[in-house]
N, C-alpha and C positions, 0 to 999 in steps of 0.2 A: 442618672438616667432621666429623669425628673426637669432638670436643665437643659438636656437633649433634645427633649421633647416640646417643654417652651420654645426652643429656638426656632425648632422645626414648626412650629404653629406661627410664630411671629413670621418666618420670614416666607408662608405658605400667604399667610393676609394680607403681606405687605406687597406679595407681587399680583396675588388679586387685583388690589386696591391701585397699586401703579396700572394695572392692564387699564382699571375701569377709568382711570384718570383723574379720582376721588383721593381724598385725605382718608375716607372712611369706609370698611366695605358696607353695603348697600344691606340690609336686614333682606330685601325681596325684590330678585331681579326685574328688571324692566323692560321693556320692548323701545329698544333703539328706536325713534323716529327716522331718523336718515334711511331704516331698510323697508320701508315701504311705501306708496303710492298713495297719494291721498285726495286726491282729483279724478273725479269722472264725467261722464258726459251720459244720457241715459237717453232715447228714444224710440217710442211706442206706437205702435196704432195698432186700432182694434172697433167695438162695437163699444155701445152706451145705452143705456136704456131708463126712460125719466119713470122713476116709481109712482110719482105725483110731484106738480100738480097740471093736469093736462083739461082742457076746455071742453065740455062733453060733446060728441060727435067726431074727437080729433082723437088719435093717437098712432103712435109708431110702434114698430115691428123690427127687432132684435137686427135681422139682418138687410134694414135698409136706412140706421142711426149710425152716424160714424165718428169718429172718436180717435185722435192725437197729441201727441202729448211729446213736451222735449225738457228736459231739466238738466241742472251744473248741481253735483253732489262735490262737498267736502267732507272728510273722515276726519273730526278731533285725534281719534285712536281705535283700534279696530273694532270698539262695540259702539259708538255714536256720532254719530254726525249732522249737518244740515242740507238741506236742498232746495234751492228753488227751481221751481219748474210752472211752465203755460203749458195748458191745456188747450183742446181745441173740441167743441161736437157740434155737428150738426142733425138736425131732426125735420124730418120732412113726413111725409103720411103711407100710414100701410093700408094695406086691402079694405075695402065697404070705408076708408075716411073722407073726410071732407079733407080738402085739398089745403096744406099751410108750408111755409117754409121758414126756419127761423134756424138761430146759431146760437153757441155759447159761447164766451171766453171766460179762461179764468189763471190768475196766477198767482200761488199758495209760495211762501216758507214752511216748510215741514220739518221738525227734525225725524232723524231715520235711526232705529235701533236694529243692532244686528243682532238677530236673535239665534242666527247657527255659532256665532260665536259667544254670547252667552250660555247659550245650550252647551257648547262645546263638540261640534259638529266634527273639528276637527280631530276626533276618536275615531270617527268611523268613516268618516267622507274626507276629499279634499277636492269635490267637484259642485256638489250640492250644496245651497245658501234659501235663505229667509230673511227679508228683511221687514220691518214693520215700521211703514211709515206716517205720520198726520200733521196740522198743520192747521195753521188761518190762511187767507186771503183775500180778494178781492174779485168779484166777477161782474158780466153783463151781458145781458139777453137783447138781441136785435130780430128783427122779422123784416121777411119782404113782402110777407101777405096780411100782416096784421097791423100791430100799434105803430107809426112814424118813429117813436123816440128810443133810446137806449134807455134801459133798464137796470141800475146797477145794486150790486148788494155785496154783500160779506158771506164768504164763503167757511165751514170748515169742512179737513178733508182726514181721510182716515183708509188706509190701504196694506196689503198685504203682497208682497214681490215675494217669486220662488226664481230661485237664480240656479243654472247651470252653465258651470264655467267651460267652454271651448278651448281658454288658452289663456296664457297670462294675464290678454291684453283688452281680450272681448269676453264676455256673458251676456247667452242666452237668459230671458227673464220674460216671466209671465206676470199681469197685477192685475188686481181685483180691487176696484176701489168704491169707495161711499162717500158721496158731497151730500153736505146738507148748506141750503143754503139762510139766510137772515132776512128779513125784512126785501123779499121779492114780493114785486107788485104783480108780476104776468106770468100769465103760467107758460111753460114751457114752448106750446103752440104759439103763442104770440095773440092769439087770437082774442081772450078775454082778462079781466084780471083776478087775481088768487082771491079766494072765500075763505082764506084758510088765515089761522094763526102768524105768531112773529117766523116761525121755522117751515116755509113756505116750498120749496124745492126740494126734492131729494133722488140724484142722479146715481146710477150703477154705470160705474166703467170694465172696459173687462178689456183687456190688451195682451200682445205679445211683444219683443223687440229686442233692443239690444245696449247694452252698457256698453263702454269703450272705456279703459281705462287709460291716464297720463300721469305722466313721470318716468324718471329713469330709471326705475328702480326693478326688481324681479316681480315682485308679489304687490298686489293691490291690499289695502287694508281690509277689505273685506272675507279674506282668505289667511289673515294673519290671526293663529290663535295660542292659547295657550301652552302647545308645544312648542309652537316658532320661541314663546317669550324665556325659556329655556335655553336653547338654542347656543348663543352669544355663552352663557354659563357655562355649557358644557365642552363648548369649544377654546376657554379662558382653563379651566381645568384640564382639557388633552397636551395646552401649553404645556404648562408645569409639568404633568407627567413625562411630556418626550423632552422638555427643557433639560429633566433632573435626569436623562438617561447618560449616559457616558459611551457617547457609539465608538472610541477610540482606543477608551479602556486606557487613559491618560490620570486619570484622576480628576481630570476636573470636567465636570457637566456642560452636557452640552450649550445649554442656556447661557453661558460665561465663557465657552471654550472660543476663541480666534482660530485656530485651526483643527476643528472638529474630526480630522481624520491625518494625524496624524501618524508616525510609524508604530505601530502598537510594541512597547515593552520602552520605547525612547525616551529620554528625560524631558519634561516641558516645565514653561516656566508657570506662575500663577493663572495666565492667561491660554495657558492650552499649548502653547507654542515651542516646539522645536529648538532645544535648545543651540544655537551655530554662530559663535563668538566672534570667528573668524570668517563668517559671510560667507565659505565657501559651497554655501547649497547643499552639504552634508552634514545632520545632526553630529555634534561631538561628540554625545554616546556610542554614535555609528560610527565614528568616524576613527576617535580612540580604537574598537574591538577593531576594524581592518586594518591599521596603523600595528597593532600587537600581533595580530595572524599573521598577516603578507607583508608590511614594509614601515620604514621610519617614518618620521610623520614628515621631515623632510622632503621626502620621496613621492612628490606629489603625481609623477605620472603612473608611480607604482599601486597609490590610492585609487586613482581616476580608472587606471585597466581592473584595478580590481572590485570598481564599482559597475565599471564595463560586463563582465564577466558575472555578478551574479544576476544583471537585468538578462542577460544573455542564456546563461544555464536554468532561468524560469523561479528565480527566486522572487522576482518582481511582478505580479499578475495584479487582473483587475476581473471581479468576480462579479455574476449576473443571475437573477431568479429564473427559476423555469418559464419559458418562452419570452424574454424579456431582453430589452435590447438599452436597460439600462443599467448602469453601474451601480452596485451596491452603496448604499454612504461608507460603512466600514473598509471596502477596498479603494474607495477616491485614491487613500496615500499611496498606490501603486503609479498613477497618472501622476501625483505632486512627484514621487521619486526620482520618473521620467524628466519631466519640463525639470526639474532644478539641474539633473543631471547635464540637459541639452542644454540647457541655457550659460551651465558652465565649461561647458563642450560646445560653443558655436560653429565648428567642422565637423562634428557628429552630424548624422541621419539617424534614423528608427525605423526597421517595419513594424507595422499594427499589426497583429498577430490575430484572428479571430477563430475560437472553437466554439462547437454544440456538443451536449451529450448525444446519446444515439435513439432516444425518442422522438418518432416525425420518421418521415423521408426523408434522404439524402439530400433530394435538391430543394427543401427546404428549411433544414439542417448551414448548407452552403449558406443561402443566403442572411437566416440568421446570424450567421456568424459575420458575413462582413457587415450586417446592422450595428451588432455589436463593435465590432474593431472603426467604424465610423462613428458612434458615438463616443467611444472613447478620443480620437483623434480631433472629434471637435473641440470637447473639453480642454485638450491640449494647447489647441490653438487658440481657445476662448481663454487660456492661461499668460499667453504671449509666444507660442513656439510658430513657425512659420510652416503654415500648409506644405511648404514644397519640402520640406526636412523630414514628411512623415509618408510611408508608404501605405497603404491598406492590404493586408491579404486577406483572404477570408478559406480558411483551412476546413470549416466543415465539421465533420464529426469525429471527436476524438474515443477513441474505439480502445484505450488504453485500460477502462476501468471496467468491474463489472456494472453492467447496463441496469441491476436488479437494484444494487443498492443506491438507496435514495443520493444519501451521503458523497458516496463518490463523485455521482453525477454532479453534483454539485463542483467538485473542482473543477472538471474540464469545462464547465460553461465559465468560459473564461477568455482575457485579453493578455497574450504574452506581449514581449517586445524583442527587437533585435537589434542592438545598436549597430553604426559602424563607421 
């Protein structure tokens, strides 16, 4: 038992570790780079307002200072990143000022931390972000009403974005930010120079706008968190579990099975497959018990009618879940049965045969059904059998069973055939 269980452990790591494409499984999953987006584009405008240093008899008023702003963010991974971005304000004079006109530029590297995903935002949100960004740079004050010359200094900057996402591609975003700037000589009017210390400027931005996110990917990294890093894991795990299922009931897993839907109870070889020595498109297990029932093995027209005969008397179905116009995996080997059968009969035809249980209306009952008998005849045809060799009926509601139990319903939502 003991041995059992080693194996079953060995060979659970060993298809981890193939999936992840590693020699070793990984102690603590990671976050794909390839699934997410890590380029954007950011654009703002809003108001500014200079804290200090303003020239006495000058000053502005919140909503006549204007303020724009355009920056390129890159995400290392979805909690840190860099940015650079140019700013833009202009400051002109409010009510009872003396009259000035002047401008700012300025253009900072900042790195940006995500702090909804630190937080772990994504528990409760997956519309909602915060980011926290600051930085150095370089700025310069010009006037038209004051000093001739440009003005230049070292900026730093320090800011707070609340992000609401629209869509994969765009977020809304609101910032609130703080420049202090270095070794400014003029105060923000233009008009006289700073009385003040080395840390001479200190500007409030306050904006609205919009992010644009690029690449081709779903998700921006801003929006990737610790569940997403999950994700990949759990989806390497449902592998295995539906890999190690057996939908054919062959004995061998589907993960390794070549023909996954096999005739259930038929002999296969290691690899899933149908055991047929003689090529003739009838497993030999099948092929033996009709050969013993109805004829020699010689007697190959008497094999062929009496493989005729039981796709015909409804031994050969292809079964469908409630309201679904797909084929089960478990019954595919009803359609394989068919096409080996045609393909060994190239003067054979088939009608597709389509029923519904008797839940719904009639006339949408009908049409389910030749959904269903269409889908199976594509399959068909998607196998090698020629469109014009297959007819469609669509039969509707089969009324044979009782309507209450679950169970029965189940058989009649079904694809018979009819050779000829």
């Amino acid at each position: 038992m003991k041995k059992k269980l080693t194996s079953l452990t060995f060979f659970v790591l060993s298809f981890v570790a193939s999936a992840q494409n590693v020699t070793t499984p990984s102690n603590e999953p990671s976050i794909d780079e390839s699934a997410y987006n890590k380029w954007s584009i950011e654009l703002n405008g809003g108001l500014n307002k200079p804290a200090r240093t303003m020239t006495a008899g000058y000053y502005t008023q919140v909503f006549n200072s204007l303020h724009a702003d355009l920056g390129v963010r890159y995400m290392f991974n979805p909690k840190f990143g860099l940015k650079l971005d140019f700013g833009y304000d202009k400051f002109y004079e409010g009510d009872n000022s003396l009259k000035f006109d002047s401008k700012y530029l300025r253009t900072s590297l900042q790195g940006v931390v995500n702090l909804s995903r630190a937080l772990n935002f994504e528990t409760w949100t997956n519309t909602i972000g915060i980011l926290v960004h600051g930085g150095f740079g370089a700025s310069q004050i010009t006037s038209k009403t004051g000093f001739d010359d440009e003005d230049y200094m070292v900026n730093g900057i320090l800011g707070l974005t609340g992000q609401v996402k629209l869509s994969n591609r765009v977020v809304l975003t609101g910032d609130l930010t703080g420049i202090v700037n270095a070794q400014q000589n003029w105060n923000f009017d233009g008009m006289e120079k700073v009385q003040t210390g080395a840390f001479d400027g200190v500007l409030i931005n306050a904006s609205v706008g919009l992010t644009v996110y690029l690449g081709k990917n779903q998700k921006h990294a801003d929006w990737v968190g610790e569940v997403d890093k999950y994700d990949k894991l759990e989806r390497r795990v449902e592998l295995i579990e539906s890999g190690l299922l057996d939908t054919d009931k062959d004995g061998v897993a589907d993960l390794y099975d070549l023909e996954p839907n096999s005739i259930t109870g038929v002999a296969v070889n290691t690899k899933g497959q149908s055991i047929d020595n003689n090529q003739n498109g009838v497993p030999d297990e099948l092929e033996s018990y009709l050969e013993k029932t109805y004829g020699q093995k010689s007697d190959k027209i008497a094999t062929n009618s009496t493989v005729e005969q039981l796709i015909n008397d409804g031994y050969v179905n292809v079964y469908f879940e409630f309201n679904s116009s797909k084929p089960t995996n478990a019954s595919l080997s009803g359609i394989d049965f068919l096409v080996k059968y045609l393909k060994n009969n190239p003067d054979k035809t088939a009608d597709v045969v389509g029923y519904a249980d008797e839940i719904g209306s009639s006339s949408y009952n009908i049409e389910l059904s030749r959904k269903r008998a269409e889908a199976v005849k594509q399959v068909a045809i998607n196998a090698g059998i020629d469109a014009s060799r297959l007819n469609v009926i669509a039969n509707g509601e089969d009324t044979s069973v009782n309507k209450n139990s679950k169970e029965a319903r189940q058989i009649v939502r079904r694809v018979s055939f009819q050779v000829k």
